[in-house]
C-alpha positions as CSV (number, residue, x, y, z in Angstrom):
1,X,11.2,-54.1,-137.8
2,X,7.4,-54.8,-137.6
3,X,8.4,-57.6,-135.5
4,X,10.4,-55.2,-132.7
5,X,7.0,-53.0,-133.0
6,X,5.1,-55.7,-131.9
7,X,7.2,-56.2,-128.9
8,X,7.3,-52.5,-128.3
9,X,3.3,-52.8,-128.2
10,X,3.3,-56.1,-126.0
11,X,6.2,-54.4,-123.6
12,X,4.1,-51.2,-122.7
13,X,0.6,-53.5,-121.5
14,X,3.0,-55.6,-118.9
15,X,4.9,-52.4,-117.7
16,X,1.5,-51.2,-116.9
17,X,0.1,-53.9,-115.2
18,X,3.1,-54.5,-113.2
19,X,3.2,-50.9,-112.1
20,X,-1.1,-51.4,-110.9
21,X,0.1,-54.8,-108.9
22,X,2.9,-52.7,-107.0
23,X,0.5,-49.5,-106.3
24,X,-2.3,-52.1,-104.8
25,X,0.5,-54.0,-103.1
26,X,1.8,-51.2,-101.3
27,X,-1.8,-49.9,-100.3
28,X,-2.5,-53.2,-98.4
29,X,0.4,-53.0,-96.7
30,X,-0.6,-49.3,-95.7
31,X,-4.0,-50.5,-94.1
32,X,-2.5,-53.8,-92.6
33,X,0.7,-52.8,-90.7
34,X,0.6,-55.9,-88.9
35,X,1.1,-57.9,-91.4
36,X,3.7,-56.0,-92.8
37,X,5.6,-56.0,-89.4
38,X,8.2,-58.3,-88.8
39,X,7.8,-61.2,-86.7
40,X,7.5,-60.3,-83.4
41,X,10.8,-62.0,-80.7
42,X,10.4,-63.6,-77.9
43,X,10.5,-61.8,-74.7
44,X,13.9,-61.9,-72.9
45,X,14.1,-63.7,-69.6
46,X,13.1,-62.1,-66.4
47,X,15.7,-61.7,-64.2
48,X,14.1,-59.9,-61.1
49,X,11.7,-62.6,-61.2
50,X,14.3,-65.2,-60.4
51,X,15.0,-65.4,-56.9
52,X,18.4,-63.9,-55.6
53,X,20.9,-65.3,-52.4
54,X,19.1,-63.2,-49.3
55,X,21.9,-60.3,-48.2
56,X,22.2,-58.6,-44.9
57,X,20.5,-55.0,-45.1
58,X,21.4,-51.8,-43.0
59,X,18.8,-50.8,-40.7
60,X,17.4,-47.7,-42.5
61,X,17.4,-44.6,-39.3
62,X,13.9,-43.5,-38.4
63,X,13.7,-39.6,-38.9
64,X,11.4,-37.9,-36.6
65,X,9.8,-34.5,-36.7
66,X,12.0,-31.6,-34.0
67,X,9.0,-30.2,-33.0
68,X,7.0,-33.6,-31.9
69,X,10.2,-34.8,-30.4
70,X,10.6,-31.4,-28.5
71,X,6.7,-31.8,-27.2
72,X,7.6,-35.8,-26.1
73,X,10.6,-34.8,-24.1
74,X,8.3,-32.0,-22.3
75,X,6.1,-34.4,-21.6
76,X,8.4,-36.7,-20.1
77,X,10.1,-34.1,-18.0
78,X,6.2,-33.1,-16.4
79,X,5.8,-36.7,-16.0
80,X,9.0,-37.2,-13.7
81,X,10.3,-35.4,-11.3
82,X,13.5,-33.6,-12.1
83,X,16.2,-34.7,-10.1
84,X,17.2,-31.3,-9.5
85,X,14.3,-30.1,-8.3
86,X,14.4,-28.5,-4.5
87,X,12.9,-30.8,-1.5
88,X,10.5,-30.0,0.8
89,X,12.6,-28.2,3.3
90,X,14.2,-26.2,0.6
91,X,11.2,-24.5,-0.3
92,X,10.4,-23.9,3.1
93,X,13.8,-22.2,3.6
94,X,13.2,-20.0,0.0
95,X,9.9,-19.0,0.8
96,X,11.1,-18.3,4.8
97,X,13.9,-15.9,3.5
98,X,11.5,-14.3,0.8
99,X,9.5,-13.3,3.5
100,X,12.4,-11.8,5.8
101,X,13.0,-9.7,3.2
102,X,9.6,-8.5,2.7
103,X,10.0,-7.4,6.5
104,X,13.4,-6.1,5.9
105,X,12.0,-3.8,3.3
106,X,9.1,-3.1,5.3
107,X,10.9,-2.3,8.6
108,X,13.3,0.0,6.2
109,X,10.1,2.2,4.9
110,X,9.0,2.3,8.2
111,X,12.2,3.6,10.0
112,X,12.3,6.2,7.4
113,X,8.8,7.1,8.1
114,X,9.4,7.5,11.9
115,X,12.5,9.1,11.5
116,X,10.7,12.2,8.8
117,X,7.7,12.1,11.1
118,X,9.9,12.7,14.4
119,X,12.9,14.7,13.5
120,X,11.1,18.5,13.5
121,X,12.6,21.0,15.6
122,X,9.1,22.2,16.4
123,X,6.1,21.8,17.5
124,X,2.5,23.9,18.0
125,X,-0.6,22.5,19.0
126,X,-4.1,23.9,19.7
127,X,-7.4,23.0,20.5
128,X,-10.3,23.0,22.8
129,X,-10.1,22.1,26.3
130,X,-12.1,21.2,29.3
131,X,-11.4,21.2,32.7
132,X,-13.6,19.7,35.9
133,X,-13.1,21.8,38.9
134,X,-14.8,23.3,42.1
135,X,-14.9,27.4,42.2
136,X,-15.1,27.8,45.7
137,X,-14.7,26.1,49.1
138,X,-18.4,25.5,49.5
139,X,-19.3,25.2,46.1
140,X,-19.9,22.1,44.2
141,X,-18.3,21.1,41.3
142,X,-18.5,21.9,38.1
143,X,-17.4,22.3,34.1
144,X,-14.7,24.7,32.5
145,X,-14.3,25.1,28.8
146,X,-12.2,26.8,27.4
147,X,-8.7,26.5,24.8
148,X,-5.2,25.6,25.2
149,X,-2.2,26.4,23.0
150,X,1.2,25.8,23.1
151,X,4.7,25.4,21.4
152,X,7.5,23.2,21.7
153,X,11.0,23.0,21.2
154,X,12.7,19.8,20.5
155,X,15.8,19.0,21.4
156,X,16.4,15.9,20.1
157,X,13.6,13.7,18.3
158,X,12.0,12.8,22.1
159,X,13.1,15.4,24.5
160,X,12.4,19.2,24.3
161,X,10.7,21.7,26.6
162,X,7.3,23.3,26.2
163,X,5.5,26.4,26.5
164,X,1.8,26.1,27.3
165,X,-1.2,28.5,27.4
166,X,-5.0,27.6,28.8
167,X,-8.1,29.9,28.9
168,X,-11.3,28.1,30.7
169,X,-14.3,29.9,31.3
170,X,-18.0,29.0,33.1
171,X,-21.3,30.4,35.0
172,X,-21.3,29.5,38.3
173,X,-24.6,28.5,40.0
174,X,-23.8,29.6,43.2
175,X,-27.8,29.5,44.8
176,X,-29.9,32.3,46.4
177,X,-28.1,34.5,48.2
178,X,-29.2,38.4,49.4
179,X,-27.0,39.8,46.6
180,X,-29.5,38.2,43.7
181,X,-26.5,37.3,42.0
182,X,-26.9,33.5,40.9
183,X,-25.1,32.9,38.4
184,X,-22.0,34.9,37.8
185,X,-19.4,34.6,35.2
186,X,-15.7,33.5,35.8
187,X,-12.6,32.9,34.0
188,X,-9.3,31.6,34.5
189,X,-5.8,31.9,32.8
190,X,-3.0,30.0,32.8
191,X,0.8,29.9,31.6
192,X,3.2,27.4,32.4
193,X,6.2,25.6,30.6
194,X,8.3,22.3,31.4
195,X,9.8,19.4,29.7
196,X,8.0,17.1,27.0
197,X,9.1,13.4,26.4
198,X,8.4,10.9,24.2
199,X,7.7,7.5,25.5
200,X,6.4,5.9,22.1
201,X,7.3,7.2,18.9
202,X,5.5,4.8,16.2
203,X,4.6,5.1,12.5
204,X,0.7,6.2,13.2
205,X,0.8,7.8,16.4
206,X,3.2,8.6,19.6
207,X,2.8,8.7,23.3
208,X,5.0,11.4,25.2
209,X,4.7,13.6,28.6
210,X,4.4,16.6,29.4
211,X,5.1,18.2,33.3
212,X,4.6,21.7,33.8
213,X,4.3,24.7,35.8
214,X,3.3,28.0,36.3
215,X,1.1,31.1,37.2
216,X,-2.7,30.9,37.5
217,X,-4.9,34.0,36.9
218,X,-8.4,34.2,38.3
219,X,-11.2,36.7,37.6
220,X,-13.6,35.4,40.0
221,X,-15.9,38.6,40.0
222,X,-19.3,38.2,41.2
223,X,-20.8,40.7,38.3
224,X,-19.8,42.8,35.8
225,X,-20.0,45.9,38.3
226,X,-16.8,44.6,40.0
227,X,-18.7,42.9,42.9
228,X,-15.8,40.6,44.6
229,X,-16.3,36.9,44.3
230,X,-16.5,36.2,47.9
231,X,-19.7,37.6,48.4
232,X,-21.3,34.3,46.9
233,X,-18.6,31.9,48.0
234,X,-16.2,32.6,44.8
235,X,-12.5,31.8,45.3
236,X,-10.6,35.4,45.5
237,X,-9.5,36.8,42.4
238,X,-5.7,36.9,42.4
239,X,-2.5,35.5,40.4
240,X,-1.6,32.2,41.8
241,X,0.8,28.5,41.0
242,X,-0.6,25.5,39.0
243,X,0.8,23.0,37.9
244,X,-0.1,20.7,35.3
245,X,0.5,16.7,34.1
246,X,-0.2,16.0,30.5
247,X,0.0,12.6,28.3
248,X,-0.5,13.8,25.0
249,X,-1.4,11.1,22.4
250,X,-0.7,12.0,18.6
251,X,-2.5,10.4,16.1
252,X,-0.4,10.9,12.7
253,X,-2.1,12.8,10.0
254,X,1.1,12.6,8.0
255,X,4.7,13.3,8.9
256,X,4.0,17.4,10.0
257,X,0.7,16.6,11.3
258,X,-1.1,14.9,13.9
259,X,-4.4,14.7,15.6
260,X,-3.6,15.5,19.7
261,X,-5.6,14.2,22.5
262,X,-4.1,14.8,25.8
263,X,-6.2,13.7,29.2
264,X,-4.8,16.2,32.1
265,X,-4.0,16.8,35.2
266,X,-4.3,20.2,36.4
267,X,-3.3,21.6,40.4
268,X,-4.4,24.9,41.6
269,X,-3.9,26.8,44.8
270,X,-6.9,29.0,45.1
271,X,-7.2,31.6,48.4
272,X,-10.5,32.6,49.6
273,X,-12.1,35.0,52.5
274,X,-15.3,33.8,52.9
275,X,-17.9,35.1,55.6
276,X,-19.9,32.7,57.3
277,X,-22.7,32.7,59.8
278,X,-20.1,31.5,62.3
279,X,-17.0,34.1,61.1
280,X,-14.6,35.0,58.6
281,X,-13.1,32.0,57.0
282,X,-9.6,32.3,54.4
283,X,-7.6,29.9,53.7
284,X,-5.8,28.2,50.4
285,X,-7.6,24.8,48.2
286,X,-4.9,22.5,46.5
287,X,-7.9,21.4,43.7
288,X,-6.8,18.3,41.9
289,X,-8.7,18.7,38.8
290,X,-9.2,16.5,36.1
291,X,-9.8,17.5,32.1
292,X,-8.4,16.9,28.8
293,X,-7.2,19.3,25.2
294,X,-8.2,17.7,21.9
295,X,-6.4,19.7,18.8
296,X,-4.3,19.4,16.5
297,X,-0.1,19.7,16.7
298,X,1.7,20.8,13.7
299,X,5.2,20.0,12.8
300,X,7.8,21.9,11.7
301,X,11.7,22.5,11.3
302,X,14.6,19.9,11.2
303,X,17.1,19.1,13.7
């Protein structure tokens, strides 16, 4: 028994030791994994490093961007001429029938201008007026001025017939003379009617003719007393014909107004008693005088 004891007591040393060496063991290995680790094995063969049997390959397609390839093709198409692209003489031809219908359209406006301008029934001018003629046999020449005014009636868009009215007025220099009357006042009236034509009827103005005829009325008066004209050479007072030639020229304002000049051509038959140092003289003057109206001419009515 005190032999077992002895081993008991020898037993518990070793156990002790034994359990130190496995503690200090196991705390190497902790700080030397390394060594610890197994053997390390040798790498395995490379195989893509080994050359391979060379294989045909698809060409890989070549994307390209829509919007570069858009901007090449542009490109391209300003760089060549497109084969449908129109010739010399076919832009001639285009740009030929471009401008016949600019005139088309043009003459079109136009015609509808003429045809609003010149379809009135109606027409009145007025104005001033001046007249170059001689107031008796031996008297010179001189100026009348005076108004005309007159209406007219159209028929169709050139031909209708006219009424006219004149009034001229002047002082005579008629020289010394025993009466001391030297420069006496005269008038004359006229009223005459006839047809009016139109030669030119344009967008901005018109040409037409006038011929007329009448009565003349002269006051011929030496004075204001009453003193008859023939005293100092005066063509007799008296109602008498005229007749008159007019090319009225109207000047378009708009379509129901124009701007008249009319140049004139104006006969009168004027009578006269004269006394002269040699006898009584009478007799009738076919004047041809010369004048012209400036006015206006207002349009209005439709046919």
């Amino acid at each position: 028994m005190h032999c077992s004891k002895s081993l008991g007591y020898l037993a518990y040393p070793l156990l002790i030791l034994s359990l130190v060496a496995a503690l200090s063991m196991q705390a190497q290995t902790t700080d030397n994994p390394q060594q610890s680790a197994p053997p390390a094995q040798s790498p395995a063969p490379d195989t893509e490093s080994q050359p391979t049997p060379l294989q045909p390959t698809q060409p890989t397609p070549l994307t390209r961007d829509p919007l570069s390839q858009a901007q090449q093709e542009q490109g391209n198409s300003n760089s060549q001429p497109q084969a449908n692209y129109p010739n010399e003489q076919e832009r001639i031809r285009l740009a030929r029938e471009a401008q016949e219908r600019v005139r088309a359209r043009r003459a079109a406006r136009t015609a509808a201008t003429v045809k609003d301008t010149y379809s009135h029934k109606y027409e009145i001018y007025f104005g001033y007026s001046y007249l170059r003629m001689r107031p008796g046999h031996f008297l010179q020449h001189g100026n009348e001025y005076g108004w005309n005014a007159g209406m007219t009636r159209l028929f169709t868009p050139k031909f209708g017939v006219s009424a006219d009215l004149r009034g001229y007025y002047k002082s005579v220099f008629v020289g010394n003379n025993p009466y001391s009357l030297n420069q006496p006042f005269i008038s004359n009236y006229s009223a005459m009617v006839g047809p009016q034509y139109y030669v030119r009827q344009r967008k901005n103005y018109a040409i037409s003719g006038q011929v007329l005829a009448g009565v003349t009325h002269n006051l011929f008066n030496a004075d204001s007393a009453g003193h008859p004209g023939n005293l100092v050479g005066l063509y007799d007072n008296g109602t008498r014909f005229t007749a008159a030639a007019v090319v009225p020229v109207d000047i378009n304002l708009g379509p129901g107004l124009a701007l008249r000049i009319a140049p004139d051509y104006n006969l009168t038959t004027w009578g006269y008693n004269l006394t002269t140092p040699t006898g009584p003289v009478s007799g009738t003057d076919f004047q041809h005088n010369l004048g012209f109206t400036l006015g206006l001419n207002y349009r209005y009515g439709r046919q």
